[in-house]
C-alpha positions as CSV (number, residue, x, y, z in Angstrom):
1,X,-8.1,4.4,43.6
2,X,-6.1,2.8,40.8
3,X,-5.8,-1.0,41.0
4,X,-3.4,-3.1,39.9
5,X,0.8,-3.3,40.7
6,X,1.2,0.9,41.2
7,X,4.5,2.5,42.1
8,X,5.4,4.0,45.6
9,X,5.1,7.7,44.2
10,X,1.5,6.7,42.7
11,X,0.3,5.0,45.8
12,X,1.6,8.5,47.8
13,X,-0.4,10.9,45.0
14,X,-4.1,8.3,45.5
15,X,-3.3,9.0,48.9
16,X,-2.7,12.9,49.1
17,X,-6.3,12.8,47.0
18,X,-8.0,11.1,49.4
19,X,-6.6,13.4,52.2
20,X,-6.9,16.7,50.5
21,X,-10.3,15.9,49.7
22,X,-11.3,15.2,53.4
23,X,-10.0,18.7,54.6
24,X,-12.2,20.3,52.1
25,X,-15.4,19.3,54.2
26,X,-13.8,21.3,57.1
27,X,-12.4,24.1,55.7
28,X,-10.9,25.7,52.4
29,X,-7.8,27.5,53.4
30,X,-5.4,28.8,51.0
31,X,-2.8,25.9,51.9
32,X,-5.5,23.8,51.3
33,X,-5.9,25.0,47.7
34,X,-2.5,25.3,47.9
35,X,-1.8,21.5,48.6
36,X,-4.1,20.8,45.9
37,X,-2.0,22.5,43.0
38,X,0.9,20.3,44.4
39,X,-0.9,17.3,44.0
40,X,-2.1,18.5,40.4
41,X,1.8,19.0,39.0
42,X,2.4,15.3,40.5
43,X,-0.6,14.0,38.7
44,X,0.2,15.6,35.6
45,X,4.2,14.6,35.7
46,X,2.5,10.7,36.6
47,X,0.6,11.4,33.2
48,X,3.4,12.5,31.5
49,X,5.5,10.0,32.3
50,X,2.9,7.1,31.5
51,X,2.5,9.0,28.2
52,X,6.1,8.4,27.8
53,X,6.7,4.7,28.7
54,X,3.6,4.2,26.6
55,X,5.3,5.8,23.5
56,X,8.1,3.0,23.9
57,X,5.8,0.7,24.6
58,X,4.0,1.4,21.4
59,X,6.9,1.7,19.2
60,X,8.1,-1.8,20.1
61,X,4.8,-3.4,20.0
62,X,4.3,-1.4,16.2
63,X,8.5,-2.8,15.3
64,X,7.5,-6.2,16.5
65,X,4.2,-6.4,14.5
66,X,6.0,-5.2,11.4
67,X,8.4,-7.8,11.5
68,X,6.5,-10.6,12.4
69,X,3.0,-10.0,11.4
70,X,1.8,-13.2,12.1
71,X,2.5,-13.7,15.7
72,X,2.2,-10.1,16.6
73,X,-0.2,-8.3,14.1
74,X,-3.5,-9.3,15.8
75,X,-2.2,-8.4,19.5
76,X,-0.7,-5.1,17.9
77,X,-4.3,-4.2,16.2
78,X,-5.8,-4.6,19.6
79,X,-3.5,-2.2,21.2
80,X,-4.1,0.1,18.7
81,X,-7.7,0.2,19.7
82,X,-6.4,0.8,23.2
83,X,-5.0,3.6,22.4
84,X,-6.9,5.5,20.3
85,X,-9.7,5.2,23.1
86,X,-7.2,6.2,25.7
87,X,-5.9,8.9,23.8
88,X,-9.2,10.5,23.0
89,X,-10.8,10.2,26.6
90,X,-7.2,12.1,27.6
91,X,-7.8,14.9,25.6
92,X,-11.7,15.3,26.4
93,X,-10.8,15.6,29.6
94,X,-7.9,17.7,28.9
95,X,-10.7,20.3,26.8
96,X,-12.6,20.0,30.4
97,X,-10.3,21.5,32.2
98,X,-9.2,24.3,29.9
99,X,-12.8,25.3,29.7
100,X,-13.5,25.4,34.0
101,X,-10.1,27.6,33.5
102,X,-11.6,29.7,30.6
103,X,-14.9,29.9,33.0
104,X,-13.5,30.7,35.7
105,X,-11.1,33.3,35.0
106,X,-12.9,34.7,32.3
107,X,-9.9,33.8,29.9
108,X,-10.5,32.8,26.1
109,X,-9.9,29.0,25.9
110,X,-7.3,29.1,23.4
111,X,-5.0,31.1,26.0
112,X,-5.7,28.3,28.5
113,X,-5.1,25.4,26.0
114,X,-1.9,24.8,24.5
115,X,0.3,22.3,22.1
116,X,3.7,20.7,23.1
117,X,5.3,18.1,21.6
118,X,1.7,17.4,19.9
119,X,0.1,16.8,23.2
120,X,-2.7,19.2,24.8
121,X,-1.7,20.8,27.6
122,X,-3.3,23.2,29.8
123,X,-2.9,25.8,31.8
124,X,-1.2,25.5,35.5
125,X,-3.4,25.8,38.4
126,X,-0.9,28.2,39.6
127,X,-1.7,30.6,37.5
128,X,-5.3,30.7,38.7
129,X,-7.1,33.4,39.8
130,X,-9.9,32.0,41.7
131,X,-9.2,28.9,43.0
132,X,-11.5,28.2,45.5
133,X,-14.2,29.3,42.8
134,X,-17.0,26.8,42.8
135,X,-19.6,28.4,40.7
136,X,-18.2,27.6,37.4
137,X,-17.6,23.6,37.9
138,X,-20.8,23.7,39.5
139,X,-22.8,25.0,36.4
140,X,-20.6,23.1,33.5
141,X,-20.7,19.9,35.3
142,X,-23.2,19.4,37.7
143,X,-26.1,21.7,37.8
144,X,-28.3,23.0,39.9
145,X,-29.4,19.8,40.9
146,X,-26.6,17.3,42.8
147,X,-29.2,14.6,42.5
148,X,-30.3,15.0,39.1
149,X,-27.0,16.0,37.4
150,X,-27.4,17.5,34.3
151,X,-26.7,15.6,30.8
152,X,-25.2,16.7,27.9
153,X,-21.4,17.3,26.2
154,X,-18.9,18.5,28.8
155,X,-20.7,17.3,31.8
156,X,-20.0,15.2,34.5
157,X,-22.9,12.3,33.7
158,X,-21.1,12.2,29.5
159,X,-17.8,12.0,30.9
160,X,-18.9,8.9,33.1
161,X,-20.5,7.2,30.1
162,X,-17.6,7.7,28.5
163,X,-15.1,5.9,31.3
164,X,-18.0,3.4,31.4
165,X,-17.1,2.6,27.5
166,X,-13.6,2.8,28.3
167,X,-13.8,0.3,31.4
168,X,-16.2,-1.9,29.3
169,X,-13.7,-1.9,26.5
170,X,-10.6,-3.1,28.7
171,X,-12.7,-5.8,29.9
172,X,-13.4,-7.0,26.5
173,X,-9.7,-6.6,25.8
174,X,-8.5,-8.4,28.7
175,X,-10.3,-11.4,28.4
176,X,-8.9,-14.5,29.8
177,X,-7.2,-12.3,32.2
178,X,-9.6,-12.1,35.5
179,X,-7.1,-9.9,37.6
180,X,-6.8,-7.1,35.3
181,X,-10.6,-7.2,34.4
182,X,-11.3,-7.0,37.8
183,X,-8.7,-3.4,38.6
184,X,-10.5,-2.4,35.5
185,X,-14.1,-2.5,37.5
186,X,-12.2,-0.9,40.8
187,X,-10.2,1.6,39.0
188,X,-13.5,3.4,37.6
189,X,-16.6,2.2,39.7
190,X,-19.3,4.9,39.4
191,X,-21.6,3.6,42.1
192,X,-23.2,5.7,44.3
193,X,-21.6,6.5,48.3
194,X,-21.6,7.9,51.0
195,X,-20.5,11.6,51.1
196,X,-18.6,13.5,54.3
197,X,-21.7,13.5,56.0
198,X,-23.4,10.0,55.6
199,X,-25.7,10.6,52.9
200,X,-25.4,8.6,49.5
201,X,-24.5,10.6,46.4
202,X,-23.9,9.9,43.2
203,X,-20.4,10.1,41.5
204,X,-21.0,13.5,39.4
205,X,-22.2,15.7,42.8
206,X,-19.5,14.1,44.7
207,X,-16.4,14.8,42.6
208,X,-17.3,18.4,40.9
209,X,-20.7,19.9,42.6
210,X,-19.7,22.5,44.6
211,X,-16.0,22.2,45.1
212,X,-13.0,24.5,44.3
213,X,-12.5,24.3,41.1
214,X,-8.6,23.5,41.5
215,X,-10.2,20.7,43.6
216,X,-12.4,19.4,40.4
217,X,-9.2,20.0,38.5
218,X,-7.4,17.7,40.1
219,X,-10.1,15.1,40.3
220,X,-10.2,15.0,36.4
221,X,-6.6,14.7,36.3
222,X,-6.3,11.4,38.4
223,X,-9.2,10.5,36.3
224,X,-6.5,10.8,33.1
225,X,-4.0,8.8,35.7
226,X,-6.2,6.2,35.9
227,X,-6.8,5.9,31.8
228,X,-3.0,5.4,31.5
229,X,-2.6,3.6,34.4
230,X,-5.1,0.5,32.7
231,X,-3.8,1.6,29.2
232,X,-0.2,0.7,30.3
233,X,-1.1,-2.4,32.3
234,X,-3.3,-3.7,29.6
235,X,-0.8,-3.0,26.7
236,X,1.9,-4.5,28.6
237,X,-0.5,-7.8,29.2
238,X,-1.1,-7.8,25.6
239,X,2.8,-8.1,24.3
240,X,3.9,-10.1,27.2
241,X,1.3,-12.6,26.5
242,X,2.1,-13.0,22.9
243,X,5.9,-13.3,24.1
244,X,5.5,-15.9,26.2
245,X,3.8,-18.2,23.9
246,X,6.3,-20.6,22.6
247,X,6.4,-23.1,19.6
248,X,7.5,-26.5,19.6
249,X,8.9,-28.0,16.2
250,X,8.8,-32.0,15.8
251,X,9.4,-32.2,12.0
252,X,12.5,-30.5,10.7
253,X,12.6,-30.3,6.6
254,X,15.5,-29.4,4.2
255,X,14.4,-26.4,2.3
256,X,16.3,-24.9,-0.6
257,X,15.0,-21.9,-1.8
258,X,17.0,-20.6,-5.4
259,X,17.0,-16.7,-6.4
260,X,16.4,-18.3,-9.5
261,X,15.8,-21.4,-11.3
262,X,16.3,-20.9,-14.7
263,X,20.5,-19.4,-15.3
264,X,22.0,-18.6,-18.8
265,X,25.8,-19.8,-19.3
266,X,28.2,-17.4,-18.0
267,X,25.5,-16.8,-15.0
268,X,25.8,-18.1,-11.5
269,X,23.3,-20.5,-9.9
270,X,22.7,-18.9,-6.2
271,X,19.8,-20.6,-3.7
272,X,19.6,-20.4,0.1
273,X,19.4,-23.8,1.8
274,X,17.8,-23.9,5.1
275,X,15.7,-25.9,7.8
276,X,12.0,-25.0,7.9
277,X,12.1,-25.1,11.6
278,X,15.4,-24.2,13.1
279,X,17.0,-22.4,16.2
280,X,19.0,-19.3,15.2
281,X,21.6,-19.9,18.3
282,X,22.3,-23.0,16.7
283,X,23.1,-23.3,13.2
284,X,23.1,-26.1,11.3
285,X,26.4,-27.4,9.1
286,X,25.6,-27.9,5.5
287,X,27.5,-30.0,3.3
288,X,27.6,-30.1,-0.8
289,X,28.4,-33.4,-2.7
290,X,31.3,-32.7,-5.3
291,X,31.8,-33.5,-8.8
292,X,31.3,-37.5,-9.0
293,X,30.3,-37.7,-5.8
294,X,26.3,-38.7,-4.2
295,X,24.8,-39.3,-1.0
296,X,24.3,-42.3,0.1
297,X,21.0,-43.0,1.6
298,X,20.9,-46.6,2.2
299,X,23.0,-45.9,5.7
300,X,21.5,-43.9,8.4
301,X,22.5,-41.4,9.1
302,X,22.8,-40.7,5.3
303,X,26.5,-40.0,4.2
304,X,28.4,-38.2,1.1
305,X,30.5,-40.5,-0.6
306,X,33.4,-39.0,-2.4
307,X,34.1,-35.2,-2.3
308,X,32.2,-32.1,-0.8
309,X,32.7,-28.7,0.9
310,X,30.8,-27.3,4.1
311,X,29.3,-24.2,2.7
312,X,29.5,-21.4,5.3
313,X,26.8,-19.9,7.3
314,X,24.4,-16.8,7.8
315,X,22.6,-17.8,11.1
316,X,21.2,-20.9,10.5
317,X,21.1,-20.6,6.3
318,X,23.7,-21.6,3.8
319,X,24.3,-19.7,0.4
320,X,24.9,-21.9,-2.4
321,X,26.9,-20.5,-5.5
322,X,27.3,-22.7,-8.6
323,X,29.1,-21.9,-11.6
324,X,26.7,-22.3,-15.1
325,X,29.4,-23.4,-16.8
326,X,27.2,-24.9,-19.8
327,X,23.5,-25.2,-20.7
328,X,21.5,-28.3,-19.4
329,X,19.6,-29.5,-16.5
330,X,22.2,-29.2,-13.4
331,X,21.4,-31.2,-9.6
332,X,22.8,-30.2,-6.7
333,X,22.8,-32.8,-3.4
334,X,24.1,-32.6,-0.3
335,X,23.3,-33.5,3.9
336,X,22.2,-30.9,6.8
337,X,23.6,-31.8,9.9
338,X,22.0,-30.1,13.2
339,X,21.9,-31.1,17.2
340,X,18.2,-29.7,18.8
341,X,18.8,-28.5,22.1
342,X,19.0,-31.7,24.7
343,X,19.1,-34.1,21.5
344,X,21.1,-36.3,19.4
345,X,22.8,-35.4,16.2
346,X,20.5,-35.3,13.4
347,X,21.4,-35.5,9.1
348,X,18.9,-34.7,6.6
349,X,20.0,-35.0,2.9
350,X,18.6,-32.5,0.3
351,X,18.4,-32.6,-3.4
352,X,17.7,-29.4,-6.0
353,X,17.7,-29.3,-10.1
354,X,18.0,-26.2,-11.5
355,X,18.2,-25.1,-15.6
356,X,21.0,-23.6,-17.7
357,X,20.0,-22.0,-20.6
358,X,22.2,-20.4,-23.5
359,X,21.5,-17.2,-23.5
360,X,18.5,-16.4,-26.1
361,X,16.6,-13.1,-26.7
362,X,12.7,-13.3,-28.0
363,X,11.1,-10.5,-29.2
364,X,8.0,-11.0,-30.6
365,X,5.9,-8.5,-32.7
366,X,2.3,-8.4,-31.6
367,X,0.6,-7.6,-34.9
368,X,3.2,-8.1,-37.9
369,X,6.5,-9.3,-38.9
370,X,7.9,-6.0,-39.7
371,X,7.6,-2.6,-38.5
372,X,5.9,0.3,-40.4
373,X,6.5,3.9,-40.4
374,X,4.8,6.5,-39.3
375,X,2.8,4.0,-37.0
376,X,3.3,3.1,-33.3
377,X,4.3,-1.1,-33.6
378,X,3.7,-2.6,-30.2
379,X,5.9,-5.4,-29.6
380,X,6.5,-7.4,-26.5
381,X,10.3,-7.9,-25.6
382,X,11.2,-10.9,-22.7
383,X,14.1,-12.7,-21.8
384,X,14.2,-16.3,-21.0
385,X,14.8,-16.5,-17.2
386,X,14.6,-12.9,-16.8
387,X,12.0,-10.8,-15.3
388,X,10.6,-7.4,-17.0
389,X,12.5,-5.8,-14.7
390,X,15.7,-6.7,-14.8
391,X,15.6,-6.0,-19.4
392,X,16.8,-3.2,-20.6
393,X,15.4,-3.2,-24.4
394,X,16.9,-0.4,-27.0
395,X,16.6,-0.4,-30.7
396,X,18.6,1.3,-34.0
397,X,16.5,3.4,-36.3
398,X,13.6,4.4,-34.6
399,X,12.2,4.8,-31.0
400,X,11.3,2.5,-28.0
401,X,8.9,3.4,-26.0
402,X,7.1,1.6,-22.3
403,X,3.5,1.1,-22.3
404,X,0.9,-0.4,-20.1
405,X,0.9,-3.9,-22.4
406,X,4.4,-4.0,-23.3
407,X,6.5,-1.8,-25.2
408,X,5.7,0.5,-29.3
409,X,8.6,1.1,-31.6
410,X,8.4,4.0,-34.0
411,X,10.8,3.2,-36.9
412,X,12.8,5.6,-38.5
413,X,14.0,6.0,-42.1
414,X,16.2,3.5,-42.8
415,X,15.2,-0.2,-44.5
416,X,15.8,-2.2,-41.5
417,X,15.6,-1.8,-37.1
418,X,17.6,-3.7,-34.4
419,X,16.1,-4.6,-31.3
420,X,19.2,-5.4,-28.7
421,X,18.6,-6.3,-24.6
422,X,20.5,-5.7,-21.6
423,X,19.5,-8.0,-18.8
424,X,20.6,-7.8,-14.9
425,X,21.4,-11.1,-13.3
426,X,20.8,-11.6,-10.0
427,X,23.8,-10.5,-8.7
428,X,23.7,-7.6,-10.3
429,X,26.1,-7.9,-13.2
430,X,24.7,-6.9,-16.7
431,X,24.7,-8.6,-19.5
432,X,24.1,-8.5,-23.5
433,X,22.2,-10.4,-25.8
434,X,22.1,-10.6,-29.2
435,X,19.9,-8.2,-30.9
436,X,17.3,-9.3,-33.5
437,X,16.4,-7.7,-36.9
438,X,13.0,-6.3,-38.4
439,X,12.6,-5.1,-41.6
440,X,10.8,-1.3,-41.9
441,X,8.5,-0.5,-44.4
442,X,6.5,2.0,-45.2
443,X,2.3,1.8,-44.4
444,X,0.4,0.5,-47.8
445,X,-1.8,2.6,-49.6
446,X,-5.4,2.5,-48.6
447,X,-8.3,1.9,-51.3
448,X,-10.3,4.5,-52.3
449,X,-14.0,4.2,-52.8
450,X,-17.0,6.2,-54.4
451,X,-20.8,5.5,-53.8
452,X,-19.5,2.1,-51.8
453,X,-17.9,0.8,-55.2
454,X,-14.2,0.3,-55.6
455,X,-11.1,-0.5,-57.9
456,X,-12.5,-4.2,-58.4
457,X,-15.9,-2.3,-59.5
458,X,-17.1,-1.8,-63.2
459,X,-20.3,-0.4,-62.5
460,X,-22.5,1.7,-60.7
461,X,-26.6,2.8,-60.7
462,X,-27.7,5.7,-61.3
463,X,-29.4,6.4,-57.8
464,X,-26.0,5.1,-56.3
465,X,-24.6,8.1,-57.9
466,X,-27.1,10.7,-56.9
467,X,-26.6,9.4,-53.0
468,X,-23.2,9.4,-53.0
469,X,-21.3,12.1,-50.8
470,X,-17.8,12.0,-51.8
471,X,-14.6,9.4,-51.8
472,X,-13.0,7.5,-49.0
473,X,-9.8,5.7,-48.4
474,X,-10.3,2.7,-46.4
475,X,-6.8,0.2,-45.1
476,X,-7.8,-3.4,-46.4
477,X,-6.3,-6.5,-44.9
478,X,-4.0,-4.3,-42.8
479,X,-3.0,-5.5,-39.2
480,X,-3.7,-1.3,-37.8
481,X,-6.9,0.7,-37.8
482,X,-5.6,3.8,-39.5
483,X,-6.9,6.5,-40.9
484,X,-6.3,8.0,-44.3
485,X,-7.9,11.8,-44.8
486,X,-9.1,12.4,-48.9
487,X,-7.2,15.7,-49.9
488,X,-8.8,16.4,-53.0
489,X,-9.7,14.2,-57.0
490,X,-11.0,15.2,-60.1
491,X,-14.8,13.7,-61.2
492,X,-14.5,13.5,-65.1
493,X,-17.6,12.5,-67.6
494,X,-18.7,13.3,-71.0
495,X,-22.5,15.3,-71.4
496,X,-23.1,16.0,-75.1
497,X,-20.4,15.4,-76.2
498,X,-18.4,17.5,-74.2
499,X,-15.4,16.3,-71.7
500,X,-16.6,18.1,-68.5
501,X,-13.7,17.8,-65.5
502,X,-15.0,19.3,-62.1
503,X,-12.3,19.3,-59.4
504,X,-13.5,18.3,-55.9
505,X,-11.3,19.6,-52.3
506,X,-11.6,16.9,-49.8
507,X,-13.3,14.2,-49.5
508,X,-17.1,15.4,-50.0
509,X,-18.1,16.2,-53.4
510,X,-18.0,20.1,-54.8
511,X,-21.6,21.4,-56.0
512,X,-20.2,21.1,-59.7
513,X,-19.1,18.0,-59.2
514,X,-22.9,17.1,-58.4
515,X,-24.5,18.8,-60.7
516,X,-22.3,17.1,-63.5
517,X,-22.9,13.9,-61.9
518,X,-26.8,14.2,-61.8
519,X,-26.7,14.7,-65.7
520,X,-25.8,11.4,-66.7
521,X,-27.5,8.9,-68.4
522,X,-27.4,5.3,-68.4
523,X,-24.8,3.7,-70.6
524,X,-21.8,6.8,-69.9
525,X,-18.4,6.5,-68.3
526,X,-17.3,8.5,-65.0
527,X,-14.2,8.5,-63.8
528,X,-12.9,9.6,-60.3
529,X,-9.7,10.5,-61.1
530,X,-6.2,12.3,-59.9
531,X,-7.2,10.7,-56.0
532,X,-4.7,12.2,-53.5
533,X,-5.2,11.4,-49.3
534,X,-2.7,12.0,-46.6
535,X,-1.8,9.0,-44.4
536,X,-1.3,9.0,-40.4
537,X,2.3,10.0,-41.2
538,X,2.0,13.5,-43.1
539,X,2.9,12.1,-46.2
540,X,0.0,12.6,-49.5
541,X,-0.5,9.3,-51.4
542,X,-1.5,9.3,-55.1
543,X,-4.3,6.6,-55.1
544,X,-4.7,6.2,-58.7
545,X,-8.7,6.5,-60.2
546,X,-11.9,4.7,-60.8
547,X,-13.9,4.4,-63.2
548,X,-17.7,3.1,-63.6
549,X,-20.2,2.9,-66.5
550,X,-23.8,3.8,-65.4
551,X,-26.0,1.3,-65.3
């Protein structure tokens, strides 16, 4: 039987079990079986009904925890444990009655089973064939032997073990709370008794070894009455006890807590000034000192002397809105008034300094002091005051683009970019700031090179020239690692007399160009002439020549 505080209509059902079970040791009539689908429907309705409250129950337990995490959260995690274990020992046992049906009747389970509103449901006993069957239940659950029940899934001895985890659980949950751990042990005791006839059994053979199987039936489902029944009682426990701990405050301290602290003139100065401890059904009065005026603390209670306004109130906080009518540092003071509950009046004075800034916009490039074309330029754009997002950069003559590090600017034609801001104050007005100038250039040209030597190179060896593959461009002193691609040069000498030019496509040499090249002697001239490479941008530079004597 179920222990705890249990309706009028529950008490009724335990007792209808107990009863219908009796009769079935004298005989199994039709009305018998009959009686037994009756108490069945009132089980499952008791089920349903549980499932319901428990739904609320849950939803304000998970609405509570959201909003205050801190008393509620570890309570609410608990409960959540609860439930999943309820939950999934409901719906075993829900799978163990659709398949005694499916046995039974010879039905496929998925005819028995069934889904509404999420929720397993199976089959009414009504619609039974053979209800007074006893073969089935006997087989699945039991087995042949009532005093060595069979183990194994959907039997009798696992789903004991599993009400045993369940009861275990509830006990661990409801520590502290003796009465409840004690219905736990009651509401699912698995000891061995005495049967109809005298003789001790265990708790498999007497609930489901040869009985009708509407009889077994309705066994499981006060079984699933019982789960809720301790789920509800124990979930219940669990919020009320967290509700009827209370907190006691002895120290009560002004708290002003600004949207921001830094304003640009023009901008309003807003805070919210509030009591760290206070009593929402009894709000505090909170006065401002005016222009000239200051609170006086060498009286008690502390006093304002000369003018001030009683800000009005939002529960127990004040908003404070202050004109920043010019830059500088600004302090605001001022005395809280409150009366605790069965006390005497109290006045705390509060003090807060805030900034006013002109308005100022700092952009500040990241690698150079102007922009390049044909580049991305990452920049980083902020706002004194502002956070990143509440700017609104744009730019003339180019594009401005977000990255992960800040933001890149691709400049356009023109000789000179303006980067402008739009920032949101707190209130939600926009505003703009003055926008800053960069000057756009285009990307220097790179340095070419031939067997490592460069413009700033007069000579070059022999067996440099024989290992050399071709002619790079390489960026020198430049803030960007770019790449320029060699499009084609000219490799000029003078064998015998001859002027012998062998043009070269790309940057590697052509096999002329080597052959030429492996001809000359030490004291000639060779020129890499006519150097052309296309930058990052499209465009083809002309890089000039070099020129070497062989040494």
């Amino acid at each position: 039987m179920a222990g705890g505080n249990l309706s009028p209509r529950q008490k009724m059902i335990n007792l209808m079990y107990l009863v219908l079970t009796a009769l079935l040791a004298l005989n199994v009539s039709k009305e018998i079986l009959d009686s037994f689908i009756i108490v069945n429907e009132g089980l499952e309705n008791t089920k349903s009904t549980f499932k319901d409250k428990m739904d609320a129950t849950y939803a304000q337990f998970g609405q509570l925890a959201k909003e205050n995490q801190a008393k509620y959260g570890a309570a609410w995690n608990d409960a959540q444990q609860v439930q999943q274990l309820a939950t999934k020992l409901v719906s075993h046992i829900d799978t163990l009655k659709g398949m005694l049906i499916s046995k039974t009747d010879g039905i496929p389970l998925d005819q028995v089973m069934g889904m509404e509103n999420g929720v397993d449901t199976v089959l009414n006993l009504e619609y039974v064939s053979s209800k007074d069957n006893n073969t089935h239940i006997t087989e699945m659950m039991v087995g042949s032997e009532p005093g060595k029940p069979r183990e194994g899934p959907y039997t009798a001895r696992e789903l004991r073990s599993m009400l045993e985890s369940f009861r275990d659980k509830v006990k661990v949950a409801a520590a502290g709370d003796e009465k409840l751990q004690a219905s736990a042990d009651r509401m699912f005791n698995f000891e061995d008794r005495r049967d109809a006839s005298g003789t001790m059994n265990n708790w498999s053979s007497m609930n489901f070894y040869h009985v009708p199987v509407v009889a077994g039936i309705t066994t499981l489902s006060k079984i699933q009455t019982d789960i809720r029944t301790m789920e509800s009682e124990l979930v219940s426990r669990m919020m009320s006890g967290v509700e009827s701990k209370t907190f006691k405050f002895n120290t009560l301290e002004a708290i002003i807590k600004p949207q921001s602290s830094y304003v640009t003139a023009g901008g309003t100065y807003r805070a919210n000034i509030f009591l760290g401890a206070y009593d929402n059904q009894n709000a505090p009065e909170v006065y401002v000192a005016g222009p000239g005026a200051y609170v006086d603390t060498t009286v008690s209670p502390p006093v304002i002397v000369g003018d001030s306004r009683k800000l009005d109130m939002d529960g127990a906080k004040a908003i404070l809105e202050e004109p920043a009518t010019s830059a500088g540092l600004k302090v605001v003071t001022g005395i809280i008034k409150f009366k605790p509950v069965g006390g005497e009046l109290q006045t705390e004075k509060f003090r807060a300094e805030y900034e006013v800034a002109a308005p100022s916009l700092v952009v500040s490039p990241t690698k150079m002091n102007v922009f390049y074309r044909g580049v991305e330029n990452p920049v980083s754009i902020s706002v004194a005051g502002y956070s990143a997002t509440n700017i609104q950069p744009s730019m003339t003559n180019g594009t401005l683009g977000k990255d992960r590090d800040g933001y890149v600017v691709k400049p356009g034609s023109g000789p000179t970019a303006v980067i402008s801001v739009t920032v949101t104050n707190p209130d939600g007005t926009k505003k703009s700031m003055p926008g800053v100038e960069f000057r756009v250039k285009n990307v220097p040209n790179p340095t070419p090179y031939f067997a490592g030597k460069g413009v700033n190179d007069n000579t070059v060896r022999k067996n440099e020239i024989v290992a050399a593959q071709g002619v790079l461009a390489k960026m020198e002193n430049f803030e960007f690692d770019l790449r320029f691609d060699i499009v084609s040069y000219t490799v000029t000498t003078t064998i015998a007399g001859n002027v012998l030019e062998k043009p070269c496509v790309g940057p590697a040499l052509s096999a002329d160009a080597k052959a030429v090249l492996e001809r000359v002697r030490s004291g000639q001239k060779i020129f890499i002439e006519n150097i052309k490479a296309k930058g990052p941008d499209g465009t083809v530079r002309n890089l000039g020549a070099l020129s070497f004597k062989v040494i």
